[in-house]
N, CA, C and O atoms as a printed pandas DataFrame, in Angstrom:
     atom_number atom_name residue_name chain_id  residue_number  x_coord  y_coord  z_coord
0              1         N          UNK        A               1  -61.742   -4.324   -9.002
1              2        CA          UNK        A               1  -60.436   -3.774   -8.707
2              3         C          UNK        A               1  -60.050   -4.136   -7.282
3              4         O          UNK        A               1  -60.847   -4.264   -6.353
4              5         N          UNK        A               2  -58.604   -4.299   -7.214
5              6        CA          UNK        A               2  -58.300   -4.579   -5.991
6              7         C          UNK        A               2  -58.087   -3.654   -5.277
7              8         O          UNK        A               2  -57.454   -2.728   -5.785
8              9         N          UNK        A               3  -58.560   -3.508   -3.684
9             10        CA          UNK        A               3  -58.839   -2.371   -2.193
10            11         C          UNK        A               3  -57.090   -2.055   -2.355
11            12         O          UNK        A               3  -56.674   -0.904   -2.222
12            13         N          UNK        A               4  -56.190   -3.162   -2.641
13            14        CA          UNK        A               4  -54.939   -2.635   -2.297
14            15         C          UNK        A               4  -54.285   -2.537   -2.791
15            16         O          UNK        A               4  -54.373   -3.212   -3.817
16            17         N          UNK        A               5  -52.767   -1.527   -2.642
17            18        CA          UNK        A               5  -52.541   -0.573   -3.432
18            19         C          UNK        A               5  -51.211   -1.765   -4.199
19            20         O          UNK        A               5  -50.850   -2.773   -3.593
20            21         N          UNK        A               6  -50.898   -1.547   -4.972
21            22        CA          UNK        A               6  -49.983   -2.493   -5.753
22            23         C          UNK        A               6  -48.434   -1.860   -6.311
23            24         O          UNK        A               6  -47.552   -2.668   -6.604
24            25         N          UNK        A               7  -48.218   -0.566   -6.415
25            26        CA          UNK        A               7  -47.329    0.491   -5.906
26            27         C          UNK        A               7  -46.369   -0.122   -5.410
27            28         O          UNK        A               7  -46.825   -0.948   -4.619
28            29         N          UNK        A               8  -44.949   -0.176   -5.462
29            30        CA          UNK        A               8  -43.711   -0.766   -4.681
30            31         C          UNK        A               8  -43.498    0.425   -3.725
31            32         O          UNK        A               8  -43.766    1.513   -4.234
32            33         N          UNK        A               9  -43.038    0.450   -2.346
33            34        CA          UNK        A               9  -42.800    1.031   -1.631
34            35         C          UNK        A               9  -41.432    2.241   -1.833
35            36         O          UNK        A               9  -40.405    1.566   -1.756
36            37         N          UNK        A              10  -41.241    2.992   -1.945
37            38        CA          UNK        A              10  -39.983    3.587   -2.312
38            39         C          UNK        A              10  -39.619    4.795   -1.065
39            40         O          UNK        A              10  -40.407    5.601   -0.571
40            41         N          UNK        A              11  -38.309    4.629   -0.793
41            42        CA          UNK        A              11  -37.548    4.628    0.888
42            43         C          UNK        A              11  -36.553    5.384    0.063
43            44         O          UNK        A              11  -36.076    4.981   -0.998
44            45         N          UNK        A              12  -36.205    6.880    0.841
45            46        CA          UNK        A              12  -34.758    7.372    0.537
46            47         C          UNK        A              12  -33.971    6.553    1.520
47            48         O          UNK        A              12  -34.352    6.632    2.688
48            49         N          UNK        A              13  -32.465    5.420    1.137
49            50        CA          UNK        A              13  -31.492    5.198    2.392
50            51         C          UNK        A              13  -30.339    5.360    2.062
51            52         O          UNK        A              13  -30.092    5.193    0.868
52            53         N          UNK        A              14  -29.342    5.699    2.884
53            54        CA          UNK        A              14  -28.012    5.726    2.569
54            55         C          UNK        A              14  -27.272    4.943    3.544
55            56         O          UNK        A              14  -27.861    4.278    4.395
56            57         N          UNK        A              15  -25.972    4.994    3.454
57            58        CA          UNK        A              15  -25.048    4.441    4.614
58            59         C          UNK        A              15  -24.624    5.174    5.514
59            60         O          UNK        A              15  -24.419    6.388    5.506
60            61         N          UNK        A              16  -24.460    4.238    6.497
61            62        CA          UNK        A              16  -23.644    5.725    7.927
62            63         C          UNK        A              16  -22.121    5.716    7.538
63            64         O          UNK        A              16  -21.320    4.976    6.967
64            65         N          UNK        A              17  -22.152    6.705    8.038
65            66        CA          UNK        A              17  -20.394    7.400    7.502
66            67         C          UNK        A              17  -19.345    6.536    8.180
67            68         O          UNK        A              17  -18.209    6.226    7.820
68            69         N          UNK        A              18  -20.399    6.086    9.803
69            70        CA          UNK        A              18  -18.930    5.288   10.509
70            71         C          UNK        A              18  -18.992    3.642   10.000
71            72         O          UNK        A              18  -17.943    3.160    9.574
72            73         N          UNK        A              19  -20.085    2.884   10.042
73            74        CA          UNK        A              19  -20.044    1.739    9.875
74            75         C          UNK        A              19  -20.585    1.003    8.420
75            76         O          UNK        A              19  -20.634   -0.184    8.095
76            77         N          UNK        A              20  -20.978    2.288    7.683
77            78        CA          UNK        A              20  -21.643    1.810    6.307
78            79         C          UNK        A              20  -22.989    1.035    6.090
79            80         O          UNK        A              20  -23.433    0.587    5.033
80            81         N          UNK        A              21  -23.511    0.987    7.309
81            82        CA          UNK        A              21  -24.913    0.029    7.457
82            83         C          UNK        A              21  -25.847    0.749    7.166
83            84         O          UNK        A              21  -25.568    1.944    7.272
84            85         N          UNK        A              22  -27.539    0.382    6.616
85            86        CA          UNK        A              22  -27.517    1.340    6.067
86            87         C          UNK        A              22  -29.133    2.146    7.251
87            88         O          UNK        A              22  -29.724    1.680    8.225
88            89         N          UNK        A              23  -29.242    3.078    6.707
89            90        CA          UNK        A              23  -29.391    4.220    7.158
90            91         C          UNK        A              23  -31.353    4.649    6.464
91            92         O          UNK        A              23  -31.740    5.136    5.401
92            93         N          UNK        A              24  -31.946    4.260    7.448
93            94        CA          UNK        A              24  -33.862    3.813    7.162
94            95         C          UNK        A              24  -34.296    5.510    7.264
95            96         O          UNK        A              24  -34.489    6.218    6.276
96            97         N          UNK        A              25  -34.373    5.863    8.374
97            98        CA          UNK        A              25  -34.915    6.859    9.611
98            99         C          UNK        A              25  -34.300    8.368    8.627
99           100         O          UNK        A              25  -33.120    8.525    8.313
100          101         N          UNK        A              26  -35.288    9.210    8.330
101          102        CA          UNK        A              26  -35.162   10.322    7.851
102          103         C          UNK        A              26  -34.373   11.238    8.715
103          104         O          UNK        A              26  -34.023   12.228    8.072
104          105         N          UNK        A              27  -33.875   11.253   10.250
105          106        CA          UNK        A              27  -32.850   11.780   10.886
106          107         C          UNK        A              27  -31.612   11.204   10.676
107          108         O          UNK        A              27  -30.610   11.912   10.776
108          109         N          UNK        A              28  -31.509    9.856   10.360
109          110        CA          UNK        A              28  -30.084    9.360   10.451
110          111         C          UNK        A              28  -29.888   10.146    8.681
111          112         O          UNK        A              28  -29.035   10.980    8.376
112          113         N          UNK        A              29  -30.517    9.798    8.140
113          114        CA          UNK        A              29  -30.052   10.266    6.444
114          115         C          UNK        A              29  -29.130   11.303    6.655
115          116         O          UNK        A              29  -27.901   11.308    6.721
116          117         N          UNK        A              30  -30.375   12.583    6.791
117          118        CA          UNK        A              30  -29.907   13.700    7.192
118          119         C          UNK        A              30  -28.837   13.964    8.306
119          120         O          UNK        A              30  -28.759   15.119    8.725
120          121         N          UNK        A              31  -28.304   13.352    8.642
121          122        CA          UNK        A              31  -27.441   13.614    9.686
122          123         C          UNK        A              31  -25.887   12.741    9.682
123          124         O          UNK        A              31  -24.909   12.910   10.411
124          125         N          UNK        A              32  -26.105   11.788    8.589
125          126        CA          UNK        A              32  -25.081   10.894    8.022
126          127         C          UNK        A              32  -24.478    9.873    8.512
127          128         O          UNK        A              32  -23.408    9.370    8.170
128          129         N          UNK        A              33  -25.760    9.352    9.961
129          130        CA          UNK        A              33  -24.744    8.299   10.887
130          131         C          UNK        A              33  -26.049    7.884   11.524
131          132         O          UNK        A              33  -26.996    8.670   11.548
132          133         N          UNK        A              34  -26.126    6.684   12.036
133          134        CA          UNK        A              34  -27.377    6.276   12.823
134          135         C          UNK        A              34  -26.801    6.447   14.264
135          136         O          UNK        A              34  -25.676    6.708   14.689
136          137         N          UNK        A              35  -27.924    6.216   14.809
137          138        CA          UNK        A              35  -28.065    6.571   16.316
138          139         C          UNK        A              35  -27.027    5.980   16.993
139          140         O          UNK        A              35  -26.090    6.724   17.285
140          141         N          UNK        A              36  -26.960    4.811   17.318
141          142        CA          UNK        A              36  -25.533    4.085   17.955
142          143         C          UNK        A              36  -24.203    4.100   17.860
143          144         O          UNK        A              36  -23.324    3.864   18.690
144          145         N          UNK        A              37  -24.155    4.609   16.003
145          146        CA          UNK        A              37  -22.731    4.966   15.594
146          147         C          UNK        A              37  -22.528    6.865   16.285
147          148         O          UNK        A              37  -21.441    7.433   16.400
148          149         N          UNK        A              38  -24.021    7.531   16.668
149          150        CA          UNK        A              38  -23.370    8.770   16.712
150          151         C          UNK        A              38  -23.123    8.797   18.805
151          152         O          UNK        A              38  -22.502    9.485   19.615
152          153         N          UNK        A              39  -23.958    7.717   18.837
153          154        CA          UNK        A              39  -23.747    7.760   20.196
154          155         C          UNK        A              39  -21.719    7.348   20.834
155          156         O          UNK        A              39  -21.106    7.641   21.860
156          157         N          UNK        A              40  -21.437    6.774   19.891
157          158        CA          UNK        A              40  -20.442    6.021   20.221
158          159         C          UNK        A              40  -19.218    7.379   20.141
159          160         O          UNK        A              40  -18.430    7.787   20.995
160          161         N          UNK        A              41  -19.541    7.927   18.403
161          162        CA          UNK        A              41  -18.775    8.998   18.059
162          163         C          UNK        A              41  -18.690    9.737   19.031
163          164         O          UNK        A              41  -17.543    9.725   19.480
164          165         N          UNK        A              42  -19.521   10.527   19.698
165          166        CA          UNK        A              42  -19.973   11.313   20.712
166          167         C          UNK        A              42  -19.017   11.014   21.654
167          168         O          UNK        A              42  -18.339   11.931   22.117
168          169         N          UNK        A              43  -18.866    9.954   21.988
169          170        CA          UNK        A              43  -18.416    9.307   23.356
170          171         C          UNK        A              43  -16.561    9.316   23.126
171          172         O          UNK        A              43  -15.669    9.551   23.942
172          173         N          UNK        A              44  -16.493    8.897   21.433
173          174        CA          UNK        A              44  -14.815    9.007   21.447
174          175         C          UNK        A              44  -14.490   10.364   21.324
175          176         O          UNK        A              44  -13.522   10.759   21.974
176          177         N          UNK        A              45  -15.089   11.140   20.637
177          178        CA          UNK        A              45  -15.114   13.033   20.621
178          179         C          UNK        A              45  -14.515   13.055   22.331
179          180         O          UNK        A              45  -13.340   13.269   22.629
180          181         N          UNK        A              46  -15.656   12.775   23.337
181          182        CA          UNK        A              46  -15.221   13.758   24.851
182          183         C          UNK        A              46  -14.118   13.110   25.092
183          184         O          UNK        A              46  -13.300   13.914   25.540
184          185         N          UNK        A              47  -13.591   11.837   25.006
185          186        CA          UNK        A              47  -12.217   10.780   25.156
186          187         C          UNK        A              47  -11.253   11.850   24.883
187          188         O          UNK        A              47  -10.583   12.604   25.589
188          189         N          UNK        A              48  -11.413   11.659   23.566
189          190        CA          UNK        A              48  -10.109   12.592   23.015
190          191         C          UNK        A              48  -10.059   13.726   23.527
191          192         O          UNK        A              48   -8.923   13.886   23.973
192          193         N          UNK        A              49  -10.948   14.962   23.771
193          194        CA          UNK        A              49  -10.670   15.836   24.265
194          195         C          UNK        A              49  -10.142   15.936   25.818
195          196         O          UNK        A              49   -9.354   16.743   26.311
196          197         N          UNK        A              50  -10.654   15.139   26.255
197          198        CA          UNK        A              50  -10.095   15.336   27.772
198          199         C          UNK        A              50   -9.100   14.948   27.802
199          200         O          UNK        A              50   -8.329   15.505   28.583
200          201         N          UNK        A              51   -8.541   13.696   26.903
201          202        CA          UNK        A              51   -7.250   13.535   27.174
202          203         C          UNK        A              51   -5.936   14.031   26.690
203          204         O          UNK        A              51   -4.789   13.691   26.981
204          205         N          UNK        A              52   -6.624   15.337   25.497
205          206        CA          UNK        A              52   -5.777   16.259   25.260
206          207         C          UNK        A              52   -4.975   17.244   26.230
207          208         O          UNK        A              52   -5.389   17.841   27.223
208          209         N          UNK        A              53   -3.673   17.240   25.636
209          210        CA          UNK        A              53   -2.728   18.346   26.783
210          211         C          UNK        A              53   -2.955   19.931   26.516
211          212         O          UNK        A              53   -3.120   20.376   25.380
212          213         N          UNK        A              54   -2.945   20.759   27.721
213          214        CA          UNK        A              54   -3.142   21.755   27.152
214          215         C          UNK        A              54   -1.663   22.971   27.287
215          216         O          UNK        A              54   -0.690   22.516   27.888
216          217         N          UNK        A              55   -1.603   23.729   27.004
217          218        CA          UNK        A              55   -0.086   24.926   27.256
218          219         C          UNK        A              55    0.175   25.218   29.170
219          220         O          UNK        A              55    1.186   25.492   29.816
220          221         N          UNK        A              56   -1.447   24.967   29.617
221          222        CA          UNK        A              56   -0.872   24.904   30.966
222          223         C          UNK        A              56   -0.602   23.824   31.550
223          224         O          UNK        A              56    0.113   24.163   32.493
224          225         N          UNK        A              57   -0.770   22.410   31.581
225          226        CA          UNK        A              57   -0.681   21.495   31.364
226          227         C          UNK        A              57    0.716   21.193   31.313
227          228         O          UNK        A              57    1.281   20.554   32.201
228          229         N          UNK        A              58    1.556   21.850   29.809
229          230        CA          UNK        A              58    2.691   21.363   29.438
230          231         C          UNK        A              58    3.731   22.291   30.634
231          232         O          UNK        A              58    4.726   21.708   31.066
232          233         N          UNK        A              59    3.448   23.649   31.088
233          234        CA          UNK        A              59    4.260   24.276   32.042
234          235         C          UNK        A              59    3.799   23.749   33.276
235          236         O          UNK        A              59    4.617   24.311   34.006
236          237         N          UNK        A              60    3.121   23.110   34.015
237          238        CA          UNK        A              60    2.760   23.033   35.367
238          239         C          UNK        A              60    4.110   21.200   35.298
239          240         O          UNK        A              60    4.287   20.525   36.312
């Protein structure tokens, strides 16, 4: 008998939500985006908010 195992490897993966590529790492699964796409998200999230107006903003 052969020492090694002959078994196909079997991987849960999905796609990331922003770029559709797909998705290895049992945190990106669970979390629906890989690391670079959430880093990026992250980064347009604080964009937008800061450059939102606010009610004092609109009176000053």
């Amino acid at each position: 008998m052969a020492a090694t195992d002959d078994r196909p490897e079997v991987r849960l993966v999905a796609h990331c939500r922003r770029c559709h590529g797909w998705l290895l790492s049992p945190r990106s699964v669970a979390e629906g985006i890989g690391p670079t796409c959430a880093i990026r998200e992250r980064a347009e999230l604080r964009a937008a908010e800061s450059s939102a107006l606010t009610l004092f903003d609109i009176a000053a």
